[in-house]
C-alpha positions in Angstrom: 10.5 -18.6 -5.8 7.5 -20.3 -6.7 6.4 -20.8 -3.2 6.4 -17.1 -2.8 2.4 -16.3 -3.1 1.0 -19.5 -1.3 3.3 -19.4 2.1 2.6 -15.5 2.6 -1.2 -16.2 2.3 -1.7 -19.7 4.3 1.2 -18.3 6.9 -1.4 -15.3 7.8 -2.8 -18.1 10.4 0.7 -18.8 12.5 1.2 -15.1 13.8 2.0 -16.3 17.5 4.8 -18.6 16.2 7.0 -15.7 15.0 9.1 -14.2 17.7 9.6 -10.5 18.2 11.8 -7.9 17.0 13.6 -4.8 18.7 12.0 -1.6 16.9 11.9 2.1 17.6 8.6 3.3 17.5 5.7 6.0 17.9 2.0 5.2 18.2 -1.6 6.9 18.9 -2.1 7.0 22.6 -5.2 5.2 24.0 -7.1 8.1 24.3 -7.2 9.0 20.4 -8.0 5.4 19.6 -11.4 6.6 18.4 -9.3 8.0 15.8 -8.6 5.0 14.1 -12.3 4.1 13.8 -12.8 5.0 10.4 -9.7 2.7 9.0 -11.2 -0.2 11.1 -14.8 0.5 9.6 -13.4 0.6 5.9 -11.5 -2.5 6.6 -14.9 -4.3 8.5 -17.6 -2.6 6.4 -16.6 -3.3 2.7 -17.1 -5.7 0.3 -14.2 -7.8 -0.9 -14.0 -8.1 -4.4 -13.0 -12.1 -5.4 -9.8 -12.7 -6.8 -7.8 -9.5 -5.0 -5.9 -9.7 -2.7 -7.2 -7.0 -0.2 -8.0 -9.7 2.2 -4.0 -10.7 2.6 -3.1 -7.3 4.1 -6.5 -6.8 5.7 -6.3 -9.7 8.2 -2.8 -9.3 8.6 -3.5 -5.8 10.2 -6.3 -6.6 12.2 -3.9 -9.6 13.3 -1.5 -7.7 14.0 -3.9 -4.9 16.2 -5.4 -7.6 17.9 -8.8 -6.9 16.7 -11.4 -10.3 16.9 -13.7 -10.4 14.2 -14.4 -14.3 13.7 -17.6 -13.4 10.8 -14.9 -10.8 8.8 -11.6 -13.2 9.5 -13.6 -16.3 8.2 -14.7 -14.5 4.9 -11.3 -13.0 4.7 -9.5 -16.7 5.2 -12.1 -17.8 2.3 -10.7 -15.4 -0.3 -7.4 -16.0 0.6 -7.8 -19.7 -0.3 -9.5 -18.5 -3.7 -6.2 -16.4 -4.6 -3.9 -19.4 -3.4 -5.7 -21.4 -5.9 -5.7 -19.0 -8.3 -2.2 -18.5 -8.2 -1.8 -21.9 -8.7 -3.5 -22.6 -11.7 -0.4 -19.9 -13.1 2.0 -22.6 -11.8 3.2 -20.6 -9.1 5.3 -18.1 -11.2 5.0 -14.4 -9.4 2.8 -12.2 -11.2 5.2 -9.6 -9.5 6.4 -6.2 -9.2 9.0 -5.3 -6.8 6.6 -4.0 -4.0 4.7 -7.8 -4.4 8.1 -9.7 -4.5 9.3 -8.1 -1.2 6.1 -8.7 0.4 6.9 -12.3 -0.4 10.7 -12.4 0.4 9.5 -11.2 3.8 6.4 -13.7 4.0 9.0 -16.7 3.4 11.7 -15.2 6.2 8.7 -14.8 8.8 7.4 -18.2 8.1 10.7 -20.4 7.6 9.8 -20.6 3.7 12.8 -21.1 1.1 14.4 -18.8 -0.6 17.7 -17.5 -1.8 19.7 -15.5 -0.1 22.1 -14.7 -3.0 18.9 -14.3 -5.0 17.9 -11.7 -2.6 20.9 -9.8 -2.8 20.8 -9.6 -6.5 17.0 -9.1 -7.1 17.1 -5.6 -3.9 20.3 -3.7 -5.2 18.7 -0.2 -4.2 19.2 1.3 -8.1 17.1 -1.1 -9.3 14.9 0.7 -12.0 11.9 -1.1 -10.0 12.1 1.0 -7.3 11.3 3.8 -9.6 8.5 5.2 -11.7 10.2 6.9 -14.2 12.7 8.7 -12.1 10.3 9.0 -9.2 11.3 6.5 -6.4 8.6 4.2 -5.2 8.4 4.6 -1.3 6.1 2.2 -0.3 8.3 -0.4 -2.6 11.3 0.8 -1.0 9.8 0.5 2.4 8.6 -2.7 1.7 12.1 -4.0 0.7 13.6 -2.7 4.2 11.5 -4.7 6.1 12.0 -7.8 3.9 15.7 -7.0 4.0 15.7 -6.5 7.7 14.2 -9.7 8.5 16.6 -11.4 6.7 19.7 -9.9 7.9 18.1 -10.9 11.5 17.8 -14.2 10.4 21.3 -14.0 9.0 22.4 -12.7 12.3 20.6 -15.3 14.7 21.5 -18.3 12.7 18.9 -19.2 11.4 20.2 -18.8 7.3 23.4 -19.8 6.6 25.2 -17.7 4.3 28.7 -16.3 3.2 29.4 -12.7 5.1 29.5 -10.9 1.7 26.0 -10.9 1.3 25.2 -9.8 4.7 27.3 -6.9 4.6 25.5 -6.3 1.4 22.1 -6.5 2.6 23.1 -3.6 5.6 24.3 -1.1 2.6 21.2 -1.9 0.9 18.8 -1.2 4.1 20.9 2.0 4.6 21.0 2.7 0.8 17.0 2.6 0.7 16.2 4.1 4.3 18.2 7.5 2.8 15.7 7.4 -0.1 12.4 6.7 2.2 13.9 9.7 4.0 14.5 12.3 0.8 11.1 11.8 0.2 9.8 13.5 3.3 7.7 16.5 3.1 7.4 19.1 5.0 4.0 18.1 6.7 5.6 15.0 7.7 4.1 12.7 5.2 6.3 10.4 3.4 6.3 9.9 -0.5 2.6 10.3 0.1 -0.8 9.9 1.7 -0.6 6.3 1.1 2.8 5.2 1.2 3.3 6.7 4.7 2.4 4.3 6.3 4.7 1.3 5.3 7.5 4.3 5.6 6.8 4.7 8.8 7.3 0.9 9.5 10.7 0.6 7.2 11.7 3.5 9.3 10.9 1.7 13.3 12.8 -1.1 12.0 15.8 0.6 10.5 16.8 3.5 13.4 20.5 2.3 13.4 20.6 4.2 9.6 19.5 7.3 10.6 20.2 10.3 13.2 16.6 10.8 15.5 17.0 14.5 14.0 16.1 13.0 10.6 12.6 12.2 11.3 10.0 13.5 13.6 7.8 10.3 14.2 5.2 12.2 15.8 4.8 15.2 13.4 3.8 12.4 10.6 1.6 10.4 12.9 -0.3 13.8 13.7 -0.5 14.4 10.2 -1.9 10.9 9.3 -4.4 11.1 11.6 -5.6 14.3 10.1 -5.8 12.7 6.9 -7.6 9.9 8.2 -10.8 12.5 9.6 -11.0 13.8 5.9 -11.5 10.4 4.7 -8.1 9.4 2.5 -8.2 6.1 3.4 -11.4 5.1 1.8 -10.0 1.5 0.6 -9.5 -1.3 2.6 -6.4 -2.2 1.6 -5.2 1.4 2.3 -6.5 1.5 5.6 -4.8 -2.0 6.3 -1.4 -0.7 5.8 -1.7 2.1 7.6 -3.5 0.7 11.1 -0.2 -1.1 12.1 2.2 1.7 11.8 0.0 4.4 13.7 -0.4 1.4 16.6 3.7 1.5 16.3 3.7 -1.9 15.1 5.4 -3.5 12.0 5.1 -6.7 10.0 7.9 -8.0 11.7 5.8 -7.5 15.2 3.5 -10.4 15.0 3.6 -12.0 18.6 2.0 -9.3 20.7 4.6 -9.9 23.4 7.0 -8.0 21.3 9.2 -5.6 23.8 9.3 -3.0 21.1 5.2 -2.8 21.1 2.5 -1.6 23.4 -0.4 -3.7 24.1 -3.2 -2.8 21.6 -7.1 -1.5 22.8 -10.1 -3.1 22.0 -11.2 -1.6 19.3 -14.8 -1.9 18.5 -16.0 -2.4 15.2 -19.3 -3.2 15.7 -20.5 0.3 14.3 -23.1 -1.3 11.3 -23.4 2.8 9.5 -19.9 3.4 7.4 -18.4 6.8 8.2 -19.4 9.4 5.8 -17.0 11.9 4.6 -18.8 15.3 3.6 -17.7 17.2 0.5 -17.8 21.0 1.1 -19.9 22.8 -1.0 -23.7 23.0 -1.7 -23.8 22.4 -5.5 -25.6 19.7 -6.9 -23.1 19.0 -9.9 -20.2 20.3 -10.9 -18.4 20.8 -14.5 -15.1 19.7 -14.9 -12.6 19.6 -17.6 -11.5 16.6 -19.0 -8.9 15.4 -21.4 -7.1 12.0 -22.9 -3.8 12.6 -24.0 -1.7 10.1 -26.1 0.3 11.7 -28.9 -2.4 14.5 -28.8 -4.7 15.8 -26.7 -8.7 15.3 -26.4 -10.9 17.6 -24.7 -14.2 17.0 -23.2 -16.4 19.6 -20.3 -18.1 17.1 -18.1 -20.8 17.3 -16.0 -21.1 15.2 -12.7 -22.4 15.2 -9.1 -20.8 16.6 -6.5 -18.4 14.7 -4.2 -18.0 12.4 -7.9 -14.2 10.9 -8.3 -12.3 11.0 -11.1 -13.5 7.1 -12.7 -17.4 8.7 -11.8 -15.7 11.9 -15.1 -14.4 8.9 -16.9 -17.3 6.9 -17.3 -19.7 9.9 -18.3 -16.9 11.1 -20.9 -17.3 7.8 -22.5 -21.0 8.0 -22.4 -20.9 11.2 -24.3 -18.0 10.2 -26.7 -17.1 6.0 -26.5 -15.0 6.3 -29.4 -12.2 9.1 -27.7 -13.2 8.7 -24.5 -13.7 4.3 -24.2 -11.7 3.0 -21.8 -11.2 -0.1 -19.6 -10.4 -0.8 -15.9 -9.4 -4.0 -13.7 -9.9 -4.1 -9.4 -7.2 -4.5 -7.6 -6.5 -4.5 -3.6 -5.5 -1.0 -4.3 -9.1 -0.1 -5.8 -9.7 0.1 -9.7 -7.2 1.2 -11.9 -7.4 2.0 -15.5 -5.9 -1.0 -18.3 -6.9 0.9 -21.3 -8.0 3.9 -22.8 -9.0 4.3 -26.7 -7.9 0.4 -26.7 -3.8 1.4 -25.9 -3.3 -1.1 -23.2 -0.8 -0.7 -20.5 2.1 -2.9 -20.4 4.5 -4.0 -17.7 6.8 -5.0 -20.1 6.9 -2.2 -21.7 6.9 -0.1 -18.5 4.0 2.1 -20.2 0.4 3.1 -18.1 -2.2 5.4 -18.0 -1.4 8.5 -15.1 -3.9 10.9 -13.8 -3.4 14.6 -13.3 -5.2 17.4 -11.9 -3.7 21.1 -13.5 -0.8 19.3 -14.6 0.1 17.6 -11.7 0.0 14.0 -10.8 -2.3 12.7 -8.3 -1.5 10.3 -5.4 -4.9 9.1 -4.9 -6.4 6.1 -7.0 -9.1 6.7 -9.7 -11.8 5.2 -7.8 -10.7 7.4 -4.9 -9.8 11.1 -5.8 -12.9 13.5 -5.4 -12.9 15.9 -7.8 -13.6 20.0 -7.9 -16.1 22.1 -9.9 -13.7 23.7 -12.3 -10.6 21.5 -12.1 -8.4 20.1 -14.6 -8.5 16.6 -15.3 -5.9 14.2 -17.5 -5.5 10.7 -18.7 -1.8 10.4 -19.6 -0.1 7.6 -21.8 2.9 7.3 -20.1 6.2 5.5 -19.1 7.9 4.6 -15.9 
């Protein structure tokens, strides 16, 4: 599939060519739009970092929203053609995980690429460890690899890839398979997985309605709940605010041509507003102390102190200060927001399915390093670990 990271990014462009889809949706009415400001601020307001790939998903949503922002959209397009030619210089082989290679199965289906239909159906068999972390299924992966999946059985359907029925019928039990697991991971607030894979749930899930009873998800209860999220500031990344824009305007990536009948016709936003929205951490202390540890095969203490409203990378990077020897650690950028490579020099390895997980009390978090505000008191962990 070496075609698989160039056609997804150059594509972006030829939205209008790609015809619409039937989906089952719900969206923010027009009177709540305002709501949505702080996810189109992010996504306007921030500064791109070369080489990632936030720029992909970023002008795909705003595409998809029907937002005009020539300035943004020409810088966008110009780091798009960095990471095409980035990716080239690798030769074109996918530096891939299983959310990454479904974004680009479904990339070559919208835009008439080439690709492997028998491929497909071996690389999505829903057990597939890479769905998992550890034994924690991966929704947004999941959710990813229905909408791939759907737009190729539609394409299967209409003609338009010829293929035996086998793998066809295959492709439905996967879509149903994965939509039951999108669905076990529902909470009772609404969200799905979490915070940040909702989103992308919620899109697998307007696509895929024919694999589940309308008893088995209240659409509204989770877009209520987003939205709630959204006024306390999760979506602080611009690549997290991208996926998440579509959905609550009860569109999908497979709703590109804004005559869709399954879509309403979006506002006009504005996102002209030149001061980024602020999100207020409670509490009148200057600093806070928190406790923080590295654990590996044991365990490394350290009481930190930092400003409050710090995150969790803001703990790491004084730890080191104090103690570079237990506490040294490196981190790479992603579209995702920083994430952390190595610490005491024990690298994380895909191929060993090892990285480094953050806790708070024990628990793991859902929000990035670069993104979790931490509490005066709490209980913070690096964890070598295994998925």
């Amino acid at each position: 599939m070496k075609q698989s990271h160039q056609l997804p990014l150059m594509g972006l462009l030829l939205f209008s060519l790609i015809p619409s889809q039937l989906c089952e949706i719900c969206e923010v009415s027009e009177e709540n739009y305002i709501r949505l400001k702080p996810l189109l601020n992010t996504m306007n307001q921030s500064k791109y970092t070369r080489g990632t790939s936030s720029s992909v998903n970023v002008l795909l949503s705003l595409q998809l929203v029907g937002i005009q922002n020539q300035n943004l959209k020409q810088k966008l397009i110009q780091q798009i053609e960095y990471i095409v030619k980035r990716r080239q210089a690798h030769n074109g082989n996918p530096l891939t995980n299983y959310y990454q290679l479904s974004l680009d199965v479904l990339a070559l289906c919208l835009f008439n690429g080439n690709y492997s239909t028998t491929k497909v159906v071996n690389y999505f068999t829903p057990e597939n460890k890479n769905y998992y972390f550890g034994s924690q299924f991966s929704v947004d992966t999941g959710a990813m690899a229905v909408l791939a999946l759907t737009c190729v059985k539609r394409s299967l359907i209409n003609g338009q890839v010829k293929t035996d029925e086998s793998n066809l019928k295959n492709i439905s039990i996967y879509i149903k398979s994965l939509v039951e697991k999108i669905l076990s991971e529902k909470k009772e607030n609404g969200l799905i997985g979490n915070t940040f894979s909702t989103g992308e749930a919620m899109q697998a899930l307007f696509v895929s309605s024919d694999y589940y009873h309308e008893n088995d998800w209240n659409c509204q209860q989770t877009l209520n709940t987003v939205l709630t999220e959204i006024s306390q500031g999760a979506f602080s990344t611009p690549n997290v605010a991208a996926q998440v824009l579509p959905a609550l305007m009860g569109k999908t990536f497979l709703d590109v041509n804004k005559d869709s009948s399954c879509v309403s016709a979006a506002g006009n936003f504005s996102i002209s507003t030149q001061e980024p929205i602020t999100v207020t951490t409670p509490g009148s202390q200057s600093s806070i102390s928190v406790n923080y540890s590295v654990r590996i095969n044991e365990t490394y203490f350290a009481n930190v102190t930092v400003p409050n409203g710090s995150v969790f990378l803001d703990v790491m990077k004084k730890a080191q200060e104090m103690n570079d020897t237990i506490f040294g650690f490196t981190m790479e950028e992603s579209s995702w927001g920083p994430y952390i490579t190595s610490v005491q020099g024990l690298w994380a390895s895909n191929n060993d399915r090892t990285y480094w997980e953050l806790l708070s009390g024990g628990k793991p978090l859902s929000q990035g390093v670069g993104s979790y505000v931490v509490h005066d008191g709490e209980n913070l962990e690096v964890r070598w670990s295994k998925y």
